[in-house]
LUMTIDO-278901 format. One record per residue (C-alpha): residue number from 1; residue in one letter; x, y, z. Coordinates in Angstrom, 2 decimals, padded with zeros to 5 digits, always signed. Layout:
% residues N
- NUM:a:X:Y:Z
...
END
This chain:
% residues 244
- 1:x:-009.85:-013.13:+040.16
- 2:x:-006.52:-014.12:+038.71
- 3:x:-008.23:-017.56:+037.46
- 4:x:-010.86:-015.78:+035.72
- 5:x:-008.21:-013.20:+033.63
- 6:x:-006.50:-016.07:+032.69
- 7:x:-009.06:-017.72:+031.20
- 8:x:-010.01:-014.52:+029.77
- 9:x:-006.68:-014.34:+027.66
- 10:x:-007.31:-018.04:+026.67
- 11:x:-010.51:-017.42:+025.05
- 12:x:-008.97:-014.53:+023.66
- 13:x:-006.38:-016.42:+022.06
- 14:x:-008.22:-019.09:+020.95
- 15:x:-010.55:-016.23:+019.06
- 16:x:-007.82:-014.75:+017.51
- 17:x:-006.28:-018.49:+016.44
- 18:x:-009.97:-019.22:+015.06
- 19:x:-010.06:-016.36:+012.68
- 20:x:-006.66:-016.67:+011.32
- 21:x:-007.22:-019.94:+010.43
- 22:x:-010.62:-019.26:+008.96
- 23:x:-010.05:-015.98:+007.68
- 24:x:-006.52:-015.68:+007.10
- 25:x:-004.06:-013.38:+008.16
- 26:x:-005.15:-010.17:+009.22
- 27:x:-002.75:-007.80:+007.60
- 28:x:-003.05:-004.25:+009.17
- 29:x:-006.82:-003.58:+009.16
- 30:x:-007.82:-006.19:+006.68
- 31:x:-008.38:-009.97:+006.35
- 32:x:-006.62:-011.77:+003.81
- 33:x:-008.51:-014.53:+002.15
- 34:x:-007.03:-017.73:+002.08
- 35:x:-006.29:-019.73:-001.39
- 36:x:-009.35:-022.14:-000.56
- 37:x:-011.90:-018.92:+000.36
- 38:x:-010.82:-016.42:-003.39
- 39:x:-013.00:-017.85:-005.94
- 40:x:-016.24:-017.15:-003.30
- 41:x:-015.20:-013.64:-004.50
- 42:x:-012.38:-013.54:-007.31
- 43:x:-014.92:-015.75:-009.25
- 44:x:-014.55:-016.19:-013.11
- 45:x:-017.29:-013.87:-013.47
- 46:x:-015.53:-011.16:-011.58
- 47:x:-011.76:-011.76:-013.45
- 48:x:-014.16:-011.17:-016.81
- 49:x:-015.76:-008.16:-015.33
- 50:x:-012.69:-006.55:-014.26
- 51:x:-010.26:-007.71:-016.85
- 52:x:-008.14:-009.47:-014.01
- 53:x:-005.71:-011.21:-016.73
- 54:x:-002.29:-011.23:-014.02
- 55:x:-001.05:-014.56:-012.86
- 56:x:-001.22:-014.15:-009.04
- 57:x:-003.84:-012.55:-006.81
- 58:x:-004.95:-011.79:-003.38
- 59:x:-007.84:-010.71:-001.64
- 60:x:-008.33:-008.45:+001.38
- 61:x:-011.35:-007.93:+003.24
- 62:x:-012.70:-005.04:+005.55
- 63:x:-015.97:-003.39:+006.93
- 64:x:-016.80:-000.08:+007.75
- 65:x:-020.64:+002.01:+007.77
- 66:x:-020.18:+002.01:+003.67
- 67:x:-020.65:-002.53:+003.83
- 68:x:-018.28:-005.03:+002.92
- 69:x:-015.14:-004.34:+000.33
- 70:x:-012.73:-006.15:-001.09
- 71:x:-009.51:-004.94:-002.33
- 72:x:-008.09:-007.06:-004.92
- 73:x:-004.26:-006.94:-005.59
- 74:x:-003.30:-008.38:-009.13
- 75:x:+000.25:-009.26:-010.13
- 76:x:+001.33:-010.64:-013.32
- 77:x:+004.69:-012.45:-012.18
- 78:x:+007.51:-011.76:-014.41
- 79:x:+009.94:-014.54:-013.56
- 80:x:+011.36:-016.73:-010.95
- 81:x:+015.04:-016.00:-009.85
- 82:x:+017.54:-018.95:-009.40
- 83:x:+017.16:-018.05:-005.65
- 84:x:+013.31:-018.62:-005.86
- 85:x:+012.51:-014.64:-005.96
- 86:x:+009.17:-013.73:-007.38
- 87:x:+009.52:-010.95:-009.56
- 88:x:+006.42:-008.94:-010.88
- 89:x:+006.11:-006.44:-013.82
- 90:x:+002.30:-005.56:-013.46
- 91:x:+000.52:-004.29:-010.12
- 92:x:-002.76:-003.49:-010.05
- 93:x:-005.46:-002.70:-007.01
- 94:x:-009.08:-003.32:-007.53
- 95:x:-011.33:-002.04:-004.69
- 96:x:-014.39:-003.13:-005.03
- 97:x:-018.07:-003.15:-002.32
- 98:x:-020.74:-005.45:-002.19
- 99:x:-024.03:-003.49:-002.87
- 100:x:-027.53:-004.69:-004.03
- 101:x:-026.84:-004.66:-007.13
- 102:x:-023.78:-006.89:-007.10
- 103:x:-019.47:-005.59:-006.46
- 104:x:-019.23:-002.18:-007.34
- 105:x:-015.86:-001.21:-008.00
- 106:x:-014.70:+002.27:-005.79
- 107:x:-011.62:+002.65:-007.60
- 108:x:-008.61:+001.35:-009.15
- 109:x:-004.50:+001.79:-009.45
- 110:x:-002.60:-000.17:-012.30
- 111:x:+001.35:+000.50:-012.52
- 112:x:+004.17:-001.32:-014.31
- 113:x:+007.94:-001.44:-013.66
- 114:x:+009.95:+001.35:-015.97
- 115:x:+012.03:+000.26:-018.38
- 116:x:+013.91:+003.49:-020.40
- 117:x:+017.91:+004.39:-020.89
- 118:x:+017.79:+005.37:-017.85
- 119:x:+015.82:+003.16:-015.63
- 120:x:+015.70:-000.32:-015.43
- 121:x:+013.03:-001.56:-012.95
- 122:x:+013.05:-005.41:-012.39
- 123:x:+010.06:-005.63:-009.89
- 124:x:+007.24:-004.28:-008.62
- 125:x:+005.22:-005.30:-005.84
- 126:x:+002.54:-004.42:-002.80
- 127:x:+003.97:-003.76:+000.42
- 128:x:+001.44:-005.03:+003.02
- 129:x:+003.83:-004.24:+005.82
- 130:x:+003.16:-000.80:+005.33
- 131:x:-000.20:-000.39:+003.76
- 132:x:-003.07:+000.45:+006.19
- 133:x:-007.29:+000.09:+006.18
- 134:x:-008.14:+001.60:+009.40
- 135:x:-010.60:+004.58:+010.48
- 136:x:-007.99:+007.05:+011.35
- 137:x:-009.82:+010.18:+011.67
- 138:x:-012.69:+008.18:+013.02
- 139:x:-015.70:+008.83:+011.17
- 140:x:-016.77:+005.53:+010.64
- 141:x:-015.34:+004.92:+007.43
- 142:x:-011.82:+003.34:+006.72
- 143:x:-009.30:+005.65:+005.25
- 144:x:-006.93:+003.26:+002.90
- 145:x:-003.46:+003.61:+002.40
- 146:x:-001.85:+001.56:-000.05
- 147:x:+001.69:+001.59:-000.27
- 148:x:+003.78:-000.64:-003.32
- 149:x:+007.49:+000.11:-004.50
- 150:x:+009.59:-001.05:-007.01
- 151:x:+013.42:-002.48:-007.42
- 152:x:+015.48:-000.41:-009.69
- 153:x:+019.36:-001.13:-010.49
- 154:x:+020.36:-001.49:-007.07
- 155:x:+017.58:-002.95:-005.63
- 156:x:+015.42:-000.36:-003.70
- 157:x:+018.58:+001.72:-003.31
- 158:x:+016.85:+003.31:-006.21
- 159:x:+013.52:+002.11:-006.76
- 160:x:+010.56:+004.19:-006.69
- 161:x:+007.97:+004.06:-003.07
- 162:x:+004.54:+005.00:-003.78
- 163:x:+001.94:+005.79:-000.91
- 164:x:-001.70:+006.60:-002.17
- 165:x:-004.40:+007.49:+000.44
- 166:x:-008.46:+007.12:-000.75
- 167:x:-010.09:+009.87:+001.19
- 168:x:-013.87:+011.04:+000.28
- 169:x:-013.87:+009.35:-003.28
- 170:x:-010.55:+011.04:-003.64
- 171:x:-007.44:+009.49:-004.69
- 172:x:-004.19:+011.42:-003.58
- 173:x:-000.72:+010.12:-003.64
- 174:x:+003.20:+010.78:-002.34
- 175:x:+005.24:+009.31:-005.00
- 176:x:+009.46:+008.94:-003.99
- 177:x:+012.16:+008.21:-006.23
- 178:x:+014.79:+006.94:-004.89
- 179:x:+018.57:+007.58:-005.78
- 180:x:+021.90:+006.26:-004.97
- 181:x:+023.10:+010.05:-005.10
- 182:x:+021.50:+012.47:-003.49
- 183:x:+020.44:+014.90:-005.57
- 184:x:+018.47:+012.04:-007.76
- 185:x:+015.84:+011.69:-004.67
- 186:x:+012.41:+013.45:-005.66
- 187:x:+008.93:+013.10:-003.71
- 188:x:+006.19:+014.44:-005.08
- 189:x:+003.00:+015.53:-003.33
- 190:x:-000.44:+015.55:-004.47
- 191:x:-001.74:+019.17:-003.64
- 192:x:-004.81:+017.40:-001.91
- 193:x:-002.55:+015.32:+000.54
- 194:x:-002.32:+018.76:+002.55
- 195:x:-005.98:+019.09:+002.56
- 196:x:-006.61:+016.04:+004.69
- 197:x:-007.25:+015.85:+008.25
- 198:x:-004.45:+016.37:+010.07
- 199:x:-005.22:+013.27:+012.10
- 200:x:-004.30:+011.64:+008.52
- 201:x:-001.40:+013.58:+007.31
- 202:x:+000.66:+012.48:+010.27
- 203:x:-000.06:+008.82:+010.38
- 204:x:+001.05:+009.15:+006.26
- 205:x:+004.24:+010.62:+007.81
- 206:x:+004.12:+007.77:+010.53
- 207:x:+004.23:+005.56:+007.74
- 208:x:+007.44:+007.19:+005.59
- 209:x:+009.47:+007.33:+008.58
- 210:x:+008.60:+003.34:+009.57
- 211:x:+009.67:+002.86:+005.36
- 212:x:+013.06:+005.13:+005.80
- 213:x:+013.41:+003.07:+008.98
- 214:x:+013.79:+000.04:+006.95
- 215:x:+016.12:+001.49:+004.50
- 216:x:+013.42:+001.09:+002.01
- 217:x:+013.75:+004.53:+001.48
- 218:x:+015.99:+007.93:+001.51
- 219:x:+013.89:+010.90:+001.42
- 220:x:+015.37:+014.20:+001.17
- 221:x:+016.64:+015.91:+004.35
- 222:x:+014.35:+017.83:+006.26
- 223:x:+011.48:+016.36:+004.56
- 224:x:+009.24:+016.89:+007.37
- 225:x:+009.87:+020.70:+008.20
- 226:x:+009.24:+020.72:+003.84
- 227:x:+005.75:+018.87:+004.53
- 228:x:+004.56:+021.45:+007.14
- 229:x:+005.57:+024.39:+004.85
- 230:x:+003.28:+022.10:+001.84
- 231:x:+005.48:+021.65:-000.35
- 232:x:+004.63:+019.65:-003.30
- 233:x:+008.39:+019.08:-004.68
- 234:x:+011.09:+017.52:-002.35
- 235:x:+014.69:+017.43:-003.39
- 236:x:+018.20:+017.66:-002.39
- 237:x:+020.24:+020.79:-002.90
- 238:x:+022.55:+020.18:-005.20
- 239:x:+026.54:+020.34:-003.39
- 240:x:+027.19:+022.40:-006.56
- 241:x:+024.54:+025.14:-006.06
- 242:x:+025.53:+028.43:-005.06
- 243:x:+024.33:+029.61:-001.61
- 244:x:+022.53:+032.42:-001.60
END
């Protein structure tokens, strides 16, 4: 019995080796294409289509009862440190499904770094630690959650976090700015976010506490106990404020 569970996990092993190598890596739900495998769907046709114009690309790849889909991240690289850091100043997410009739494309974020008096964004990137394409409230369809942030002055310190979750055709995002003070941290909530399953909501909140885990993120105290009241505005009291 023992001989036949281990090879079992062998064959396992080797199955999961086999489509990594093939596939690429599989980066929480979906499978990245590798260089050699993106122009058998990021084809010149497509860029044209799609007005794909940045200067690096990648390519996921997931199934649910809806077909194949493709989510296409675009970044247009804005320079190369002296310590070999990428830097980007365009994102953009393309999620488009194979149908009869050719890739249809389901929908669509572009953002750029801010650049005002008063921020000064230097990057801005996907964060595919973070991001999820699973089924979570298991109705055969995946439920994507894209997640990207940006460096500010001090890095992420005060950068901005963005988590947007496609649900139903609808698009509906929590968008954080982080602050090196206190008071200057602000999430906003799309009203619809509290109209999801609950099943969803909480692996959302799963995710923000895995980002503040990383110190990739400060949200306001008592954020959660804010989130089950549904609140769409979530900020710091200012020390100054009078207690009422």
């Amino acid at each position: 019995m023992k001989k036949h569970w281990l090879i079992l996990l062998v064959l396992v092993y080797l199955c999961n080796a086999l489509v990594v190598n093939v596939f690429g890596q599989s980066v929480n739900g979906c499978i990245q294409l590798p260089q050699s495998n993106l122009k058998s769907v990021l084809n010149d046709s497509l860029r044209k289509e799609f007005n794909l114009q940045n200067t690096n690309s990648s390519v996921y790849s997931y199934r649910d009862t809806a077909g194949q889909s493709f989510l296409i991240v675009s970044q247009n690289i804005k320079k190369v440190t002296d310590e070999k850091d990428t830097l980007y100043d365009n994102l953009r997410f393309i999620n488009i499904r194979n149908s009869k009739k050719g890739f249809v494309k389901v929908w669509d974020i572009v953002d750029n770094i801010e650049k005002t008096n008063e921020i000064n964004e230097s990057s801005i990137w996907f964060w595919t630690k973070f991001a999820e394409f699973t089924d979570v409230d298991k109705d055969n369809f995946i439920d994507p959650i894209v997640v990207y942030g940006t460096l500010g002055k001090n890095g992420t310190d005060d950068g901005r976090v963005n988590i947007i979750v496609f649900y139903k055709g609808k698009k509906i995002a929590i968008k954080h700015q982080n602050g090196i003070i206190e008071v200057d941290r602000i999430t906003q909530i799309d009203e619809g976010f509290y109209k999801l399953p609950t099943v969803l909501q909480d692996q959302v909140k799963s995710i923000m506490k895995k980002i503040a885990s990383k110190d990739l993120a400060a949200f306001p105290s008592n954020w959660e106990d804010s989130m089950k009241k549904h609140k769409l505005k979530l900020t710091e009291k200012d020390p100054g404020e009078a207690v009422n």
